[in-house]
TITILUM-144581 format. One record per atom (N, C-alpha, C): x, y, z; residue number from 1. Coordinates in steps of 0.1 Angstrom, whole numbers, plus 2048, in hexadecimal, padded with zeros to 3 digits. Layout:
BEGIN
<node <X, Y, Z>, NUM>
...
//
This chain:
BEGIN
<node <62E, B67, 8EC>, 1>
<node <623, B6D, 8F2>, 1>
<node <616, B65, 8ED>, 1>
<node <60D, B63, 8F3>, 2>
<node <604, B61, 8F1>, 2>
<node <5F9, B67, 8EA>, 2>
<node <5EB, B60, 8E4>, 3>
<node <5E0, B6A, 8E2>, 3>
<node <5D7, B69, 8E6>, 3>
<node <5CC, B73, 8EB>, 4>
<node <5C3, B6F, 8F3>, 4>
<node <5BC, B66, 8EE>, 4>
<node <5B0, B60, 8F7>, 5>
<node <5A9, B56, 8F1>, 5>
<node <5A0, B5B, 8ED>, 5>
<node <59A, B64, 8E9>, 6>
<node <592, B69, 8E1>, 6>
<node <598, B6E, 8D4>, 6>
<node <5A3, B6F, 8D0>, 7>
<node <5A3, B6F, 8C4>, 7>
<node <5B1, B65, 8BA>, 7>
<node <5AD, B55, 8C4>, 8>
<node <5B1, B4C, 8C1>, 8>
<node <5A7, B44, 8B7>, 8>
<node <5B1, B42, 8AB>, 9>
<node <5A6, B3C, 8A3>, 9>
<node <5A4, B2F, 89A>, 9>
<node <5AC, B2B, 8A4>, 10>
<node <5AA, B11, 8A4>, 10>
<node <59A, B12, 8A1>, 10>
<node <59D, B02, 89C>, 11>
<node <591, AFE, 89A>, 11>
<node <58E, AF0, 8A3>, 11>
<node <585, AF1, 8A6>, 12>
<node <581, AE1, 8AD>, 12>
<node <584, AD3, 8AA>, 12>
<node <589, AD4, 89E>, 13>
<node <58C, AC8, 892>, 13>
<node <59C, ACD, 895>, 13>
<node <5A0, AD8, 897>, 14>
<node <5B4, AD7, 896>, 14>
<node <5B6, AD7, 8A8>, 14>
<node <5AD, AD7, 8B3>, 15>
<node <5AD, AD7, 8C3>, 15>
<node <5AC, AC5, 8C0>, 15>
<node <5A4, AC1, 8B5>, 16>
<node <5A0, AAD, 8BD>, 16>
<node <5AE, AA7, 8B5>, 16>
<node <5B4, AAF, 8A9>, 17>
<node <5BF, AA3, 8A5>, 17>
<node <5C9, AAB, 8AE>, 17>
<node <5CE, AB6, 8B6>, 18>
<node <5D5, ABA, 8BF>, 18>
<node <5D7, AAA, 8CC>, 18>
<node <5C5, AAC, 8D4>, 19>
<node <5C6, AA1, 8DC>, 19>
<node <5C9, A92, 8D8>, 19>
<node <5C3, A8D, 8CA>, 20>
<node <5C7, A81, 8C9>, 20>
<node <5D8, A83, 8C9>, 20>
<node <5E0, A89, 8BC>, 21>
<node <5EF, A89, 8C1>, 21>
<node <5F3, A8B, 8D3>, 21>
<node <5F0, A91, 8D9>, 22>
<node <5F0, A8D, 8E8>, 22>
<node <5EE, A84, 8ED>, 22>
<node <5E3, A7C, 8EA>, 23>
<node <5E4, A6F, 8E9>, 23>
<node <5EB, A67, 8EF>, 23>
<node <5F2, A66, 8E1>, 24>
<node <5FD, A5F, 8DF>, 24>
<node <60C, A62, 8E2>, 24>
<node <60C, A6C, 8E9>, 25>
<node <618, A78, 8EA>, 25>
<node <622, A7B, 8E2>, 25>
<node <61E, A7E, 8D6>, 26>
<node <629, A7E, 8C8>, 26>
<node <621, A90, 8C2>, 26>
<node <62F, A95, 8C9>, 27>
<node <627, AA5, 8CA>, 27>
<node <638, AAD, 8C5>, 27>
<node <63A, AB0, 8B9>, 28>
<node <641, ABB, 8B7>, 28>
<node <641, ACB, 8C1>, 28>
<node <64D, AD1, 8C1>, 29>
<node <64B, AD9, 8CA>, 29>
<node <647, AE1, 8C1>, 29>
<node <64A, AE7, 8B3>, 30>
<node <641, AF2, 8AF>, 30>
<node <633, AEB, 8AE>, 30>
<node <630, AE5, 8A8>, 31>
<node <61E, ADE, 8AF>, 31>
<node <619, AE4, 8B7>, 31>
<node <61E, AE1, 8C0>, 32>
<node <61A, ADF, 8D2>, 32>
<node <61D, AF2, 8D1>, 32>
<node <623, AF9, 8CD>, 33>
<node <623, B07, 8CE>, 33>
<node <61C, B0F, 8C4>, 33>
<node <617, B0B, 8BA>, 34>
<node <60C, B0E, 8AF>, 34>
<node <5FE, B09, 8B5>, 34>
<node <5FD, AFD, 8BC>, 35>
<node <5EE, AFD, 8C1>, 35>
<node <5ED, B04, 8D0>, 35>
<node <5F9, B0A, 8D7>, 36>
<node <5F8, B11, 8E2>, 36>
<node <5F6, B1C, 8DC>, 36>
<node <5F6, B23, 8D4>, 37>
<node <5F3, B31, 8C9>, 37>
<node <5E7, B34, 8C7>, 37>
<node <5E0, B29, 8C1>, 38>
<node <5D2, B29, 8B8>, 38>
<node <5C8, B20, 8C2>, 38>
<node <5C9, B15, 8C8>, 39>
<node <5BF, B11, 8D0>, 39>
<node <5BC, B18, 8D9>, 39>
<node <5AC, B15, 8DA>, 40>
<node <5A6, B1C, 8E7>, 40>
<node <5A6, B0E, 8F9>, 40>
<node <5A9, B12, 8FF>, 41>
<node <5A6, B0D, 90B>, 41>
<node <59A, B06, 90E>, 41>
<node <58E, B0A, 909>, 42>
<node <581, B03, 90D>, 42>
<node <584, AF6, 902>, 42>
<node <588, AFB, 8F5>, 43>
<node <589, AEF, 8EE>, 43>
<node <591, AE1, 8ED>, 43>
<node <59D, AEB, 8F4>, 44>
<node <5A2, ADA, 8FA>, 44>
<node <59C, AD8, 900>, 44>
<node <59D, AD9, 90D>, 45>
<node <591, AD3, 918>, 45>
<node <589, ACC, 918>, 45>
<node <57E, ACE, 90E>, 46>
<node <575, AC9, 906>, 46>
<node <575, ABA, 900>, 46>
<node <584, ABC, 8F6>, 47>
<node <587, AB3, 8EB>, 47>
<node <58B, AAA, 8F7>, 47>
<node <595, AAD, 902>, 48>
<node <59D, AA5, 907>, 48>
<node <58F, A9B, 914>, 48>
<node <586, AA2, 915>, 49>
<node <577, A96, 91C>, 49>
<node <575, A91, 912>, 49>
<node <56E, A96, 905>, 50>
<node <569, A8D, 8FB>, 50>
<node <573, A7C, 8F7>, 50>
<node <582, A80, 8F3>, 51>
<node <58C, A7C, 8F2>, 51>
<node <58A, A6F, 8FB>, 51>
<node <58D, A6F, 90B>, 52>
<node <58E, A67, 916>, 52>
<node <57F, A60, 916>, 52>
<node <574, A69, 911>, 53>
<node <56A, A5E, 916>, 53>
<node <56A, A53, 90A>, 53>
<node <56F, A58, 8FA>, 54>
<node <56A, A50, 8F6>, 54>
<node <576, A44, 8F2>, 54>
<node <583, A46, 8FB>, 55>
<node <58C, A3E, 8FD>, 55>
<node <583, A35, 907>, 55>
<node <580, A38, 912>, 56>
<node <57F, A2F, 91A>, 56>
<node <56F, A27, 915>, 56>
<node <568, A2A, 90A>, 57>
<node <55C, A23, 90A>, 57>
<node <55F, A1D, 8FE>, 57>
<node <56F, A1B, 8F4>, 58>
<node <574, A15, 8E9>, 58>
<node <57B, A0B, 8F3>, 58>
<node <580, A0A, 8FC>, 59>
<node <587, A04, 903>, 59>
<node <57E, 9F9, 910>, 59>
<node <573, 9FC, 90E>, 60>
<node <566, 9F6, 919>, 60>
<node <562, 9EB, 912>, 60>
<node <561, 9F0, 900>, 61>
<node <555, 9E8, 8F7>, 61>
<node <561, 9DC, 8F7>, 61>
<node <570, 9DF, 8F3>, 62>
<node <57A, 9D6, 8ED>, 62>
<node <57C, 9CA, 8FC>, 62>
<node <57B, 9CE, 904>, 63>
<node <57A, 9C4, 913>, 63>
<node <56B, 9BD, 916>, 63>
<node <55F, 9C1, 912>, 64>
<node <553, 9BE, 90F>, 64>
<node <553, 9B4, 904>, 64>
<node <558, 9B4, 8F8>, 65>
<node <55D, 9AB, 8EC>, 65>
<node <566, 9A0, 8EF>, 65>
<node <56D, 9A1, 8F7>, 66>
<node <578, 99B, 8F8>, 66>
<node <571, 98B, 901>, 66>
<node <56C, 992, 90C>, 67>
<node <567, 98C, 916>, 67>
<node <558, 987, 916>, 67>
<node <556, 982, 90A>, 68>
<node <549, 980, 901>, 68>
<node <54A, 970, 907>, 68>
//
């Protein structure tokens, strides 16, 4: 069973190392069912734009360098 998300109580720092391991897809299933427990929904969400934008603007600069 689930708990609501209001008295889910992750922290923003255990939702961004949740998305980095996603990542990379190296996700234990109790993991992956301990952060489905305690994370909130807005805060993946969140982590998971922060995450992609700042993949793709680590991934911009390294093609920008390259192509120097």
């Amino acid at each position: 069973m689930t708990t609501p998300a209001l008295q889910r109580k992750g922290s923003f720092v255990q939702t961004m190392k949740a998305v980095a391991w996603s990542f990379f897809g190296v996700r234990k299933g109790a993991d992956y069912e301990s952060d489905a427990r305690k994370l909130k929904a807005q805060h993946v969400i969140a982590a998971g734009i922060v995450s992609c934008a700042l993949f793709v603007l680590v991934l911009f600069g390294i093609v920008k360098l390259i192509t120097r």
